[in-house]
C-alpha positions in Angstrom: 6.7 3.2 -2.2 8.3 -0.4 -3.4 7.6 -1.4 -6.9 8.6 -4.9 -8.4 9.3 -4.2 -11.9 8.5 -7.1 -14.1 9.5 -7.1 -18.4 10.5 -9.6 -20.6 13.8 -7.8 -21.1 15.4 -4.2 -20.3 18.0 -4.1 -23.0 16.3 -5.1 -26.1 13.6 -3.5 -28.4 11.0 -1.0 -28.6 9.3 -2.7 -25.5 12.2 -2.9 -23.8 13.1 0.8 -24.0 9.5 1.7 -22.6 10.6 -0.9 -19.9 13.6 1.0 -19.1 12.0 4.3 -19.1 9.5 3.5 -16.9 11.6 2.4 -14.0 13.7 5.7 -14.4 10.4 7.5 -14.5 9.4 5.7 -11.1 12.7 5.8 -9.4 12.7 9.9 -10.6 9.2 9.8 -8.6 10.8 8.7 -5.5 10.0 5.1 -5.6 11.8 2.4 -5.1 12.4 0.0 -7.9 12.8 -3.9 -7.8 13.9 -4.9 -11.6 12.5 -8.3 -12.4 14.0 -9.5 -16.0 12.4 -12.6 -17.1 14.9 -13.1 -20.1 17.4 -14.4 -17.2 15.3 -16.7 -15.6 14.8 -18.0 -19.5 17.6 -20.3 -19.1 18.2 -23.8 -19.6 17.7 -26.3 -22.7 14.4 -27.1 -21.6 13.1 -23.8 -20.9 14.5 -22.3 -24.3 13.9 -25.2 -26.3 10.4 -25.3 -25.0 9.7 -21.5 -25.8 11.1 -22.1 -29.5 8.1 -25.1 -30.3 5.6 -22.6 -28.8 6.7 -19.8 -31.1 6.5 -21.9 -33.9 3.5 -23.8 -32.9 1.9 -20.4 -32.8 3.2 -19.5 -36.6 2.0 -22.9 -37.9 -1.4 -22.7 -36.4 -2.0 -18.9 -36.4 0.4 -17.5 -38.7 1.7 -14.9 -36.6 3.5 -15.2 -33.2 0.3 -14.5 -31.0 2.4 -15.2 -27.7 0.0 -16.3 -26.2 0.3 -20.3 -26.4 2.4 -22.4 -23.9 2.2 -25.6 -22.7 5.2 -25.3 -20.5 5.4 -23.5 -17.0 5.8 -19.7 -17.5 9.5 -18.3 -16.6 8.6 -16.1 -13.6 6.4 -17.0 -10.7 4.1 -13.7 -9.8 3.3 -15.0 -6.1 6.8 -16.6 -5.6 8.4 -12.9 -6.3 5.5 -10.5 -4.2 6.1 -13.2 -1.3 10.4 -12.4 -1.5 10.4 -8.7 -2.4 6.9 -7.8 -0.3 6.2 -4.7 -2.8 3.4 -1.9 -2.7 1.9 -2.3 -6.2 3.4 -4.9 -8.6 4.2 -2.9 -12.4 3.8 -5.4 -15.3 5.5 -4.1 -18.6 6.2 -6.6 -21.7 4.7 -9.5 -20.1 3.0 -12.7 -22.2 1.6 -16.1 -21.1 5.1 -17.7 -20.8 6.2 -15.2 -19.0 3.6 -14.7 -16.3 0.8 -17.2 -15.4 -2.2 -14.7 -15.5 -4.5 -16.9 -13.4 -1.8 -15.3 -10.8 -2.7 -12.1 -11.0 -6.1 -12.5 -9.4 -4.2 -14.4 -5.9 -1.8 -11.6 -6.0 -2.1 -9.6 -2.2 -1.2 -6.4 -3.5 -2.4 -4.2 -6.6 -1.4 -5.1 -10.2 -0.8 -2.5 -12.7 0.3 -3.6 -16.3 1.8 -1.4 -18.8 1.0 -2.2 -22.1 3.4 -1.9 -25.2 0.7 -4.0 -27.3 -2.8 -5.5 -26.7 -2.2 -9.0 -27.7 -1.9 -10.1 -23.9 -6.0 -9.7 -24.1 -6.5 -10.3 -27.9 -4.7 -13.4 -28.8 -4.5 -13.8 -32.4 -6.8 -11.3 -33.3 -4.1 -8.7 -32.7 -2.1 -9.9 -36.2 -4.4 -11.1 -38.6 -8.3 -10.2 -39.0 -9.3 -13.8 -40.1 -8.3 -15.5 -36.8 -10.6 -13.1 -35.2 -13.5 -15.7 -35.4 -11.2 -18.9 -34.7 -13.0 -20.9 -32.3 -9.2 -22.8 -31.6 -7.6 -19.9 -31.0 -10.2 -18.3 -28.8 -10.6 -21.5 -26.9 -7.0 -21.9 -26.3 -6.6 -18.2 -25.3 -9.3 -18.7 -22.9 -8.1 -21.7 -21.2 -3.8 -20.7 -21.0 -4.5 -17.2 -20.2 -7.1 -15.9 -18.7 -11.1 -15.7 -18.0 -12.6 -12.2 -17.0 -11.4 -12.9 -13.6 -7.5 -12.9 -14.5 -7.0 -8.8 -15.5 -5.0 -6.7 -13.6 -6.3 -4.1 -10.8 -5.8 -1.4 -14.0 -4.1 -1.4 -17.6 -2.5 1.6 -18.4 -1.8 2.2 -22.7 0.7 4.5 -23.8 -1.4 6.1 -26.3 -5.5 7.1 -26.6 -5.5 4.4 -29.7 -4.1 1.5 -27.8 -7.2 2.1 -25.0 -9.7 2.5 -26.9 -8.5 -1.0 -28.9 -8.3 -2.5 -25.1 -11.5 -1.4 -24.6 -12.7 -3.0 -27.4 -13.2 -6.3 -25.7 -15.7 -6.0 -23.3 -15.4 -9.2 -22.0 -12.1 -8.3 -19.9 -13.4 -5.5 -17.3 -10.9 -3.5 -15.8 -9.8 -0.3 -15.2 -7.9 1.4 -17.9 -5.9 4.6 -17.8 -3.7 6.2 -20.7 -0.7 7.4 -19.2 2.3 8.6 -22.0 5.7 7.3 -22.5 8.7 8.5 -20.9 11.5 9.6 -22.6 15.1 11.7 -21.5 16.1 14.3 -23.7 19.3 14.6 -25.5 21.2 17.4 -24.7 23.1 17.8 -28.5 20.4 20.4 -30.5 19.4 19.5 -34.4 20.9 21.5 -36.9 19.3 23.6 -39.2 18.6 22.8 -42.9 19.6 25.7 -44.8 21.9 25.0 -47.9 20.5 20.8 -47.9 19.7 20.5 -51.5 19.1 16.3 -50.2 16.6 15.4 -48.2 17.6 13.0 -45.8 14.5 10.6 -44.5 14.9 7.8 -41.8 13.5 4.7 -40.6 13.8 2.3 -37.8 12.5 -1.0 -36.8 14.2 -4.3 -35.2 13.3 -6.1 -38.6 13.1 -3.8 -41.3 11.2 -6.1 -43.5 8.8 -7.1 -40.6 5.3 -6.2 -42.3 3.7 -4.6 -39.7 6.3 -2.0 -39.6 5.4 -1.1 -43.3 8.7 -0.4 -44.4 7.5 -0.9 -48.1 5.2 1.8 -48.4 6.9 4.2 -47.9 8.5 4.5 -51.4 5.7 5.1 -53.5 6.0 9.2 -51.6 9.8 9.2 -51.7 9.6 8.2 -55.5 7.2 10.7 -55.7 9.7 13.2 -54.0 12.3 12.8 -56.2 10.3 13.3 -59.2 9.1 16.1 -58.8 12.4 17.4 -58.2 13.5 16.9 -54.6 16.9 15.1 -54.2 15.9 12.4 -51.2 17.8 9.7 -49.4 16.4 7.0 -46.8 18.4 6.0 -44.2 17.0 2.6 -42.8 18.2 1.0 -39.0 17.9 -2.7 -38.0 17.8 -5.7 -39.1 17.5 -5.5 -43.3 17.1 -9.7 -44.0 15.6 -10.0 -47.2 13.9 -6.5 -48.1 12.7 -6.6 -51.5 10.9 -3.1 -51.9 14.5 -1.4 -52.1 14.7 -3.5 -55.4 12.8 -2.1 -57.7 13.1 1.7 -56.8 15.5 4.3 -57.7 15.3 5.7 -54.4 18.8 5.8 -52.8 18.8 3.6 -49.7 21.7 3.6 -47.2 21.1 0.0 -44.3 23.0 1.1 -41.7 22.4 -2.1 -39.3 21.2 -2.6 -35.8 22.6 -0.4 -33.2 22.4 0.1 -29.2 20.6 2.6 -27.2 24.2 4.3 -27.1 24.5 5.1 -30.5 21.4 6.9 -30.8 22.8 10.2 -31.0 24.5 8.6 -34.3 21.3 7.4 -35.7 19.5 10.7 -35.9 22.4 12.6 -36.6 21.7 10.4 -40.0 18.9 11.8 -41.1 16.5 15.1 -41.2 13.0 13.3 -40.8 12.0 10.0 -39.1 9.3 7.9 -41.1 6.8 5.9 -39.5 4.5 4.2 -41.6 3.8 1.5 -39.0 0.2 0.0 -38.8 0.1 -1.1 -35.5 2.2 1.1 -33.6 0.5 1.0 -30.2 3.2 2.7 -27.9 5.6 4.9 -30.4 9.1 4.7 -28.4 11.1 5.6 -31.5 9.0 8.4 -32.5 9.2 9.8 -28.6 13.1 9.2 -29.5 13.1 11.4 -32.3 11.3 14.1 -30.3 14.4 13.7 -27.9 16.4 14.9 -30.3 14.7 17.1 -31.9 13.4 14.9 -34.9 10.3 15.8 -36.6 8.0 12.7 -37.8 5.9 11.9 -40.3 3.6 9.1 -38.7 1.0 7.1 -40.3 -2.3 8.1 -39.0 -4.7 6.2 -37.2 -2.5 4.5 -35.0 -1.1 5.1 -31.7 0.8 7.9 -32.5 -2.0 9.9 -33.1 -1.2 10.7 -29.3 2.3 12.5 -29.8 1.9 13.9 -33.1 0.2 17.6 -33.1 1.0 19.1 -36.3 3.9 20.9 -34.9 6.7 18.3 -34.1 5.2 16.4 -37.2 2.8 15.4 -39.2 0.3 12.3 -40.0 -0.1 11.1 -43.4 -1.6 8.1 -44.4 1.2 5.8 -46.0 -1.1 3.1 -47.1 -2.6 5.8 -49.9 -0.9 5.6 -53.2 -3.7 7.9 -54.7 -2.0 11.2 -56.4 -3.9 13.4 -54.3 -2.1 11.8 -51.2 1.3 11.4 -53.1 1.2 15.4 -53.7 0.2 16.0 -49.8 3.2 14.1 -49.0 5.2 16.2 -50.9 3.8 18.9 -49.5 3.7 17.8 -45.8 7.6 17.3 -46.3 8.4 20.6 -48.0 6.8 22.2 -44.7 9.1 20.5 -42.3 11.5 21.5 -44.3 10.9 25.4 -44.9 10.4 25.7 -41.0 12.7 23.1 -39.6 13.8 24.7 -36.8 10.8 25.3 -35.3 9.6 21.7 -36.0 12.9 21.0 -34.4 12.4 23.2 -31.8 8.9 22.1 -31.0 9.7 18.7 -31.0 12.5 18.6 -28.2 9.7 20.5 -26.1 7.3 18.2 -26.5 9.5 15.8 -25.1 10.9 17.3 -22.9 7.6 19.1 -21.4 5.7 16.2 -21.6 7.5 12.6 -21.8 9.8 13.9 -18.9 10.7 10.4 -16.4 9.6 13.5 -13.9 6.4 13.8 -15.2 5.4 10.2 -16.6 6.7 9.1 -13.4 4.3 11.0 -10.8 1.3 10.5 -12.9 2.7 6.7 -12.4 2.8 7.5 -8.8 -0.9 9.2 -8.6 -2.7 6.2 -10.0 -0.4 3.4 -7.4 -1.5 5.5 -4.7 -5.4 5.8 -5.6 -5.3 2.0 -6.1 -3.9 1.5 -2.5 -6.5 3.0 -1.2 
């Protein structure tokens, strides 16, 4: 089976790594993968320049980066591409309006699939901020660059139960969607144990460490906690650090290691004992599927897409956002359990993984839902 692959990019971020997995996944499932970047076809003073005003457009009127407004052509031409490569099923992964032109997708010959990493594609500004929700500009202007009921995708597949149900949520968009998990490949170096660690080493990644929706800032008031009632702690933080100011008025000790590649990852979690992800809209959790590759334990904030690949025995979910005492103590006390049985959280995380975020796996259940859409 022929699948044109089309992302925004292959090599980086979070979306980006799901990209890259799911084409591994499908070519381990026997299919044969056309890679469509549009970050190369992004070229030219025009185009860029153009893309820049929309961004900031966006900010300006929305206050968050909505990607959803353009007034210039989109970088990839859907039609153009099935017409050249003649595919089976077109696979959409990180794709917004100046990427794709949606009103394509309903002319397309063939059966479009789209993998979502977010659901902004089909919320618009709603996705960021609550009060745009009702913002007749925004939902006009949505409306009209994007889409009408009419321009959805044969199916919508979300990475985690959370993300479909929040697809679901708008009823005006009617199409079929289907949770299928991320893929991941497992490392082959094994965690060590934590015997004799009198510190407790925590981490946390994000592009932007001070980007807000990744909550970077809460999670001090349970590290602060930590360390008073005894517990030596460190936090190891990866990215981007700009301008964090929640590192300056705690006594927690903070190591900003930078950004890294995909090749250093082995690096990175050697770093630390614990990944923590306190992120509020985390619809498809690459890093924490990452951690369980090698054999990371998580604690996750709850109510979010992570839900999915959390089970109480490669981590645990804790709501960050809580500063009561009550919660500060079940932090504590969520921690010290990782850390008495370590191994086996190790243990049970590198199975989970490798059981079920397997390319093998991810990629034939892939496979399954292309095939019942051909028929």
């Amino acid at each position: 089976m022929k699948v044109l692959l089309v992302a925004r990019s292959f090599k980086k971020g979070g979306a980006a790594s799901g990209a890259k997995n799911l084409k591994l996944a499908l070519e381990s499932a026997g299919a044969e993968v056309v890679e469509i970047e549009a970050s190369k076809e992004q070229v030219g003073k025009v185009k860029t320049a153009a893309r820049v005003v929309e961004r900031c457009f966006e900010r300006v009127l929305f206050d968050a980066e909505t990607h959803f407004f353009k007034f210039y052509p989109a970088s990839l031409n859907i039609l153009r591409l099935i017409e050249n490569h003649k595919p089976d099923v077109v696979q959409l992964c990180d794709v917004s309006a100046n990427t794709i032109s949606f009103k394509d997708i309903r002319k397309a010959p063939c059966p479009v699939i789209h993998r979502m990493s977010d659901f902004w594609p089909y919320h618009g500004a709603k996705h960021y901020a609550e009060k745009n929700s009702q913002n007749l500009l925004s939902n006009s202007i949505f409306k009209l660059i994007i889409f009408n009921e009419n321009n959805v995708p044969c199916c919508r597949v979300a990475p985690s139960i959370w993300l479909a149900g929040k697809i679901n949520e708008n009823k005006e968009v009617r199409s079929k969607v289907r949770h299928i998990k991320n893929a991941v490949v497992c490392s082959s170096q094994k965690r060590k144990s934590l015997s004799g660690k009198r510190v407790l080493r925590f981490g946390f990644i994000s592009g932007n460490i001070d980007d807000p929706r990744k909550g970077f800032s809460d999670i001090f008031k349970g590290l602060e906690y930590l360390q008073a009632q005894g517990q030596k702690v460190e936090l190891h933080a990866f990215g981007n650090p700009s301008n964090v100011k929640a590192v300056r008025s705690t006594n927690v000790y903070v190591k900003f290691h930078g950004p890294f590649s995909k090749d250093s990852l082995h690096w990175v979690f050697d770093e630390f004992d614990i990944l923590l992800c306190p992120s509020k809209l985390d619809n498809s959790p690459n890093v924490v599927c990452e951690s369980f590759s090698y054999g990371c334990p998580v604690i996750a904030q709850s109510g979010t897409g992570i839900d999915t690949y959390v089970n109480g025995q490669n981590g645990k979910l804790f709501d960050f956002q809580n500063a009561s005492d009550a919660n500060l103590e079940r932090f504590r006390i969520l921690s010290l359990e990782i850390t008495e049985c370590y191994e086996d959280y190790s243990e049970c995380a590198f199975l989970f993984a490798k059981n079920e975020l397997s390319p093998e796996k991810i990629g034939s259940e892939y496979m399954s839902l292309y095939r019942e859409l051909l028929k």
